[in-house]
C-alpha positions as CSV (number, residue, x, y, z in Angstrom):
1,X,174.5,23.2,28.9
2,X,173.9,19.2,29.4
3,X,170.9,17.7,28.2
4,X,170.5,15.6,30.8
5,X,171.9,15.1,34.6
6,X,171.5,12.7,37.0
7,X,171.1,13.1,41.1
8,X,171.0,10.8,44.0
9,X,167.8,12.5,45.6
10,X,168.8,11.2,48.9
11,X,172.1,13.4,48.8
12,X,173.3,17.1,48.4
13,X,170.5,17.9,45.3
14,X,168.0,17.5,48.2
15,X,168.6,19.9,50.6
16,X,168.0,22.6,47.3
17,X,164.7,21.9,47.4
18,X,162.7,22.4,44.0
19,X,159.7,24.0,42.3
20,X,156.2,23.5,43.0
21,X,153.7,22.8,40.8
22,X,152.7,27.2,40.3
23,X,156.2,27.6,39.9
24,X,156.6,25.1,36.9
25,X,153.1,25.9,35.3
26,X,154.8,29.4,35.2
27,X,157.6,28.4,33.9
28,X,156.0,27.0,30.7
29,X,153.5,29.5,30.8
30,X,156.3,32.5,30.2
31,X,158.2,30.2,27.9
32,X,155.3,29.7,25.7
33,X,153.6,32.9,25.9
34,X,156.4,35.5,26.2
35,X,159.4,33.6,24.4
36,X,156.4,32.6,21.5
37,X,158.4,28.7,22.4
38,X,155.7,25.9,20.9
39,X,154.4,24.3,23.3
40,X,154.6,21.4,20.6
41,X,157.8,21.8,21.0
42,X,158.4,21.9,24.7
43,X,156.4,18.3,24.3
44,X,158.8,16.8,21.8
45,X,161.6,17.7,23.3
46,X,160.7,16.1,26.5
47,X,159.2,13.3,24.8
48,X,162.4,12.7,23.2
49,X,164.7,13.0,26.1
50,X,162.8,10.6,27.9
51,X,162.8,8.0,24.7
52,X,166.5,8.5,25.1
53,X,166.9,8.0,28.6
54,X,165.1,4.6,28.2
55,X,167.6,3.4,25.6
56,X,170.7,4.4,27.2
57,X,168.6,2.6,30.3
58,X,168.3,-0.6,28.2
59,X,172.0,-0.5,27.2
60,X,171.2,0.6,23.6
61,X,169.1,-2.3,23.2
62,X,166.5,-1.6,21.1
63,X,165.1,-5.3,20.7
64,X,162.8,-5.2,23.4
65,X,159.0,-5.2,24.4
66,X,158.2,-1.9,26.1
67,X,154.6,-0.8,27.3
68,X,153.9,3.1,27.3
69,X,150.6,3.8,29.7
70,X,149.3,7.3,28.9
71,X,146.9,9.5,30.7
72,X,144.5,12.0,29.1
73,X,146.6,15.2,29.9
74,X,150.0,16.1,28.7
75,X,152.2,14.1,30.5
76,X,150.2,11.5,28.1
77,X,151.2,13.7,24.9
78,X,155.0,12.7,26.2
79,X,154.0,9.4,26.1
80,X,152.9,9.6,22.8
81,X,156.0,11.1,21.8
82,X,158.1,8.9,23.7
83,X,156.2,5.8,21.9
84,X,157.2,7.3,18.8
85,X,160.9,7.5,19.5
86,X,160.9,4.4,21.0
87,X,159.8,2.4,17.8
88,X,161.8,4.7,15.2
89,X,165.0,3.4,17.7
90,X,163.6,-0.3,17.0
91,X,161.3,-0.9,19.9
92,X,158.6,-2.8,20.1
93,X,156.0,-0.8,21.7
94,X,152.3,-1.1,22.8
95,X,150.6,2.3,24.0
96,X,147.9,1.8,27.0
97,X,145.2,4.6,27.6
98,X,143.5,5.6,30.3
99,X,140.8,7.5,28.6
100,X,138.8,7.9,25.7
101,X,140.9,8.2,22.2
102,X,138.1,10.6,20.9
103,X,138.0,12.9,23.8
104,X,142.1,13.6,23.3
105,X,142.4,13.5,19.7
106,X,141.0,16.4,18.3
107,X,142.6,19.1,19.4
108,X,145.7,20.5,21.9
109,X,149.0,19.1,22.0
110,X,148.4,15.9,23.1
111,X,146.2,15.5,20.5
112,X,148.5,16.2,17.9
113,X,151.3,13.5,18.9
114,X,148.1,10.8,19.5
115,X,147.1,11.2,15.9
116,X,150.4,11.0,14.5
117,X,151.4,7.8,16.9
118,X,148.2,6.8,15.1
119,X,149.2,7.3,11.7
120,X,152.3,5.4,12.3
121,X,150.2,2.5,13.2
122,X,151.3,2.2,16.9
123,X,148.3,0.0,18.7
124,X,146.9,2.4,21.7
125,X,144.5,0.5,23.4
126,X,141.7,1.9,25.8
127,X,142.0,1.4,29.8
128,X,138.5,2.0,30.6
129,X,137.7,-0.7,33.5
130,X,138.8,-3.5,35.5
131,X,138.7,-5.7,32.9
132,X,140.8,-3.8,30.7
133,X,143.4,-3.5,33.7
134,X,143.8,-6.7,33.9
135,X,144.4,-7.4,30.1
136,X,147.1,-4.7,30.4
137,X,148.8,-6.2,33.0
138,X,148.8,-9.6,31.7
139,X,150.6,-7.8,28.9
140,X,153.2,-5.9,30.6
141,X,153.5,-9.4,32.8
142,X,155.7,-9.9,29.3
143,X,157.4,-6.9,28.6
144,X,160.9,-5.5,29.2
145,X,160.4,-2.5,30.5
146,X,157.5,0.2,31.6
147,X,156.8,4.3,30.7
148,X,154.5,6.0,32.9
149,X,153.1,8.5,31.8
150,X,149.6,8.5,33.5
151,X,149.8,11.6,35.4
152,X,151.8,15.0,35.8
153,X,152.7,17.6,38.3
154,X,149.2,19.0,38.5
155,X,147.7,16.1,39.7
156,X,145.8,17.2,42.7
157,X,143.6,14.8,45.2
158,X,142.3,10.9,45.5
159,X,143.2,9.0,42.4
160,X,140.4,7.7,40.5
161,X,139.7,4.3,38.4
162,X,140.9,3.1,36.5
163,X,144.2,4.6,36.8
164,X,144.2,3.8,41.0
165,X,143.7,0.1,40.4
166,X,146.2,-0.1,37.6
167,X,148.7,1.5,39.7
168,X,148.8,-0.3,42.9
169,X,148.7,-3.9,39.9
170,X,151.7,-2.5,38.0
171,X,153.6,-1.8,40.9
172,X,152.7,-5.6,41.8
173,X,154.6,-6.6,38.8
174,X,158.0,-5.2,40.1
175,X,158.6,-4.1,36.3
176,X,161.4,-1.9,35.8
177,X,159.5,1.7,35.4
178,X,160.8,5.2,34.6
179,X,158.2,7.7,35.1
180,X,157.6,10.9,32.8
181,X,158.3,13.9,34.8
182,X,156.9,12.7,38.2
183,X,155.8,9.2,39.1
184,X,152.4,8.9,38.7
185,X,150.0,9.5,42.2
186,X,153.1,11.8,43.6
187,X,152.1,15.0,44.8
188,X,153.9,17.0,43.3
189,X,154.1,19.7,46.2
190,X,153.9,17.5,49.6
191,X,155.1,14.3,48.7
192,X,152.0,12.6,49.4
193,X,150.9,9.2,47.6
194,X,146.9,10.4,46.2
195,X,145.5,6.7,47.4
196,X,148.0,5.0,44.7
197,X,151.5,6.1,43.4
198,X,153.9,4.4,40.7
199,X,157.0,2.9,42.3
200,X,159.5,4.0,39.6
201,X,162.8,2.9,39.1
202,X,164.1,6.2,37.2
203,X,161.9,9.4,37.2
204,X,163.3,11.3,33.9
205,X,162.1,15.1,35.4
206,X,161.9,18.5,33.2
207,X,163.8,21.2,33.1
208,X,163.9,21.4,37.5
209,X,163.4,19.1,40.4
210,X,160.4,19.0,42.0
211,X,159.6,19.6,45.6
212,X,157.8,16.7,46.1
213,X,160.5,14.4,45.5
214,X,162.9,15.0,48.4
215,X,159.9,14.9,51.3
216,X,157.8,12.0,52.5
217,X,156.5,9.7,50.1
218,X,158.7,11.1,47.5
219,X,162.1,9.5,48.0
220,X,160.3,6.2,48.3
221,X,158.9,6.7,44.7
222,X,161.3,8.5,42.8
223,X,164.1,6.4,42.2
224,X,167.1,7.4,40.0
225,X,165.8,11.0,38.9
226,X,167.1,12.8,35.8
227,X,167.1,16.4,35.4
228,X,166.8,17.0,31.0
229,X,166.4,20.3,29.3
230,X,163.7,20.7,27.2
231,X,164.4,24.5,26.1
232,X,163.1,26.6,28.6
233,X,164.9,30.1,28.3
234,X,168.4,29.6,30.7
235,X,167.2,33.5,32.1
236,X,164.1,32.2,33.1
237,X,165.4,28.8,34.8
238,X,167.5,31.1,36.5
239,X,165.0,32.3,38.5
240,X,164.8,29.1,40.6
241,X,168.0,26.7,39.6
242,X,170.8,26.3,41.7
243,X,172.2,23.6,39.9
């Protein structure tokens, strides 16, 4: 099986649809419960994927400035990962948070991959407020390129600030983005931008499409999507591929 494959979501790959959020929280849910499949491992895998994605986007250039913005979930932990990649490829990499370092760090996941980004001394900085907004964008104002990883496919109504204001700023900056999994503010089922919604360049997607890429909003905010394996069992993608 590839790692990783690529899709014009304005072709063929459309018209099959894709999973819903239930559908993909099952998804892990089976291949973490019943297969006994880490979900440490599910998160470095995708972590990695994505890290590669971004070099082979930079043309395996790893001298460049690269922001990573991270939410408090565990689309954030990919970020952490990702961040962690990123910099053993050579990166230069600055990690942006849109929540409280001591409310992630001590336990889950996420947790896990923000302490050990930590121990590698990667400066994560707090997004807590306007302010801090604006000192992020200034920053990626300089940078070569963007992660987001703010938000995942369970992201359900209005955005909220910080994260709606530095949305609709980043997407100001026309900087080159590839989202983790879904662009940040998608729904993930409908389509529909929650009041702000990253305008990626390449959404790097795991293990399935998802629904809300190919309706509405979707196509608009998408861009290039990659499909990447991070594991899940092939009998239980089987379920709901028709790749």
């Amino acid at each position: 099986m590839k790692n990783s494959m690529t899709y014009d979501i304005s072709g063929r790959f459309s018209m099959r649809g894709g999973v819903d959020r239930d559908e993909m929280r099952e998804l892990d849910r089976k291949a973490i419960e019943d297969y006994k499949i880490l979900g440490a491992l599910l998160m470095e895998n995708a972590g990695r994927n994505v890290a590669e994605a971004v070099i082979r986007e930079l043309g395996n250039d790893s001298n460049k400035k690269i922001v990573v913005i991270c939410g408090k979930g565990n689309n954030g932990g990919d970020g952490y990962v990702i961040a962690r990649h990123l910099v053993n490829y050579g990166c230069e990499v600055q990690v942006f948070l849109l929540a409280k370092i001591d409310d992630i760090i001590g336990d889950g996941d996420a947790g896990l991959n923000l302490r050990a980004i930590k121990n590698m001394k990667i400066e994560t900085r707090e997004v807590l407020d306007c302010a801090a907004v604006k000192a992020m964008i200034d920053h990626i104002a300089g940078c070569d390129l963007v992660i987001d990883s703010i938000f995942g496919t369970g992201l359900k109504g209005e955005l909220r600030e910080p994260a709606q204001s530095a949305i609709s700023e980043l997407n100001k900056l026309n900087m080159p983005v590839i989202a983790v999994d879904i662009p940040s503010g998608l729904d993930c089922n409908e389509g529909e931008v929650l009041g702000a919604c990253v305008k990626a360049k390449k959404t790097v997607t795991f293990a399935l499409p998802k629904k809300g890429f190919f309706v509405k909003d979707g196509p608009a905010h998408v861009g290039e999507l990659v499909v990447t394996d991070i594991s899940i069992p092939k009998e239980l993608m089987d379920n709901y591929s028709e790749l």
